[in-house]
C-alpha positions in Angstrom: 68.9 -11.6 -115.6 66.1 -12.7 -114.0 62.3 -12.5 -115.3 60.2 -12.7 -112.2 56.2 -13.9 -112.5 53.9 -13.5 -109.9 53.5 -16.5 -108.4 50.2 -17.7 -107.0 51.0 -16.3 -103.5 51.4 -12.7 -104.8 47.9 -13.1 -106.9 46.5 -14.0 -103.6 47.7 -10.9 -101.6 46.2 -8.6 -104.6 42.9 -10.1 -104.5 42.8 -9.6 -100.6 44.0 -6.2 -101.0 41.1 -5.2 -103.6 38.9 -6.6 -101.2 39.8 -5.0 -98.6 39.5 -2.1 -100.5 36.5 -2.7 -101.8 35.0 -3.7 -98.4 32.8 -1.3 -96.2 34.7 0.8 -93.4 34.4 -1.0 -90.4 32.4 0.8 -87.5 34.5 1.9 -84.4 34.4 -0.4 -81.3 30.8 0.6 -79.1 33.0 1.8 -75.4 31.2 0.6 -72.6 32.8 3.2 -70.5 30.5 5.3 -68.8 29.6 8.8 -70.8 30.7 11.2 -68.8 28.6 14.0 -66.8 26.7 15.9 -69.1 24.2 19.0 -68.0 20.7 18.3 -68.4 20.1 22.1 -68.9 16.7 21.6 -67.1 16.0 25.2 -66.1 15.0 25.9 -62.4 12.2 28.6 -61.8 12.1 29.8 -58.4 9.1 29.2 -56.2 9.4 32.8 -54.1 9.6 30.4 -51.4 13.3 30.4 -50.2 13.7 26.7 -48.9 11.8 25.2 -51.4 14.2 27.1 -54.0 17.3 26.3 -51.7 16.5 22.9 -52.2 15.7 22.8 -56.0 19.2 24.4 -56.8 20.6 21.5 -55.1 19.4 19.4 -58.0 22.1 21.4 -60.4 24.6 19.4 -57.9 23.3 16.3 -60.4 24.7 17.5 -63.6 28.0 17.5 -62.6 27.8 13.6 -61.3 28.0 10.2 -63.1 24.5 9.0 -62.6 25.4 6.5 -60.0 25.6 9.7 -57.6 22.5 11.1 -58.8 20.4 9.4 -56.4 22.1 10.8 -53.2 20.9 14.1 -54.6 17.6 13.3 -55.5 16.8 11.9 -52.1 18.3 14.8 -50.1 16.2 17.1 -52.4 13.1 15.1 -51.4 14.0 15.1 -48.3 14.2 18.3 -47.6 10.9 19.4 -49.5 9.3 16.6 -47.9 10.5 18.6 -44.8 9.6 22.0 -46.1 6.0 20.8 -46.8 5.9 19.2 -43.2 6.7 22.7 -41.7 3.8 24.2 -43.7 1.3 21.9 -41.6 3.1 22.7 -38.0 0.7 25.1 -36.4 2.1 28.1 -34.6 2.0 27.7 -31.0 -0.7 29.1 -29.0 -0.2 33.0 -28.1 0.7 32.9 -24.8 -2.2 33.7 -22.6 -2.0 37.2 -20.3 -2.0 36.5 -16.2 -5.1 37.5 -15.1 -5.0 39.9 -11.8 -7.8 38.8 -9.8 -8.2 41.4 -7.4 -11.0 42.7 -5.8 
């Protein structure tokens, strides 16, 4: 027969296990991945004015990049309403001015 006593070793691992127990739950691990793309759900109104509305749905083109490729987008959308504005201040040619017959 054999009468078996816990022996100091085993008292140990019960006190660590009701501590353990006993402790708070450990919050997960922060990832420093990057989050992925995520829609912004920025609404667009248009303008009436089709290039300056071409060029603000080319900003929905954002919400489907990390935001390291965001800034290609923005400055090709500023681009091109810098552009659009630029074409607002071009005057129109001069209308062409008629021969004059000068016959007597």
């Amino acid at each position: 027969m054999s009468d078996w006593m816990p022996g100091p070793d085993t008292a140990q691992r019960d006190e660590a296990d009701e501590a353990a127990a006993s402790a708070p739950a450990v919050p997960p691990v922060p990832s420093f991945d990057p989050a992925p793309p995520t829609p912004l759900g920025v609404a667009r109104t248009p303008t009436g004015h089709a290039g300056v509305d071409a060029r603000l749905e080319r900003l929905a083109d954002a919400d489907h990049l990390a935001a390291d490729g965001h800034t290609e987008v923005y400055e090709d959308v500023h681009r091109g309403l810098r552009d659009e504005l630029t074409a607002l201040d071009v005057r129109p040619a001069p209308a062409p001015t008629p021969a004059h017959d000068n016959r007597s």
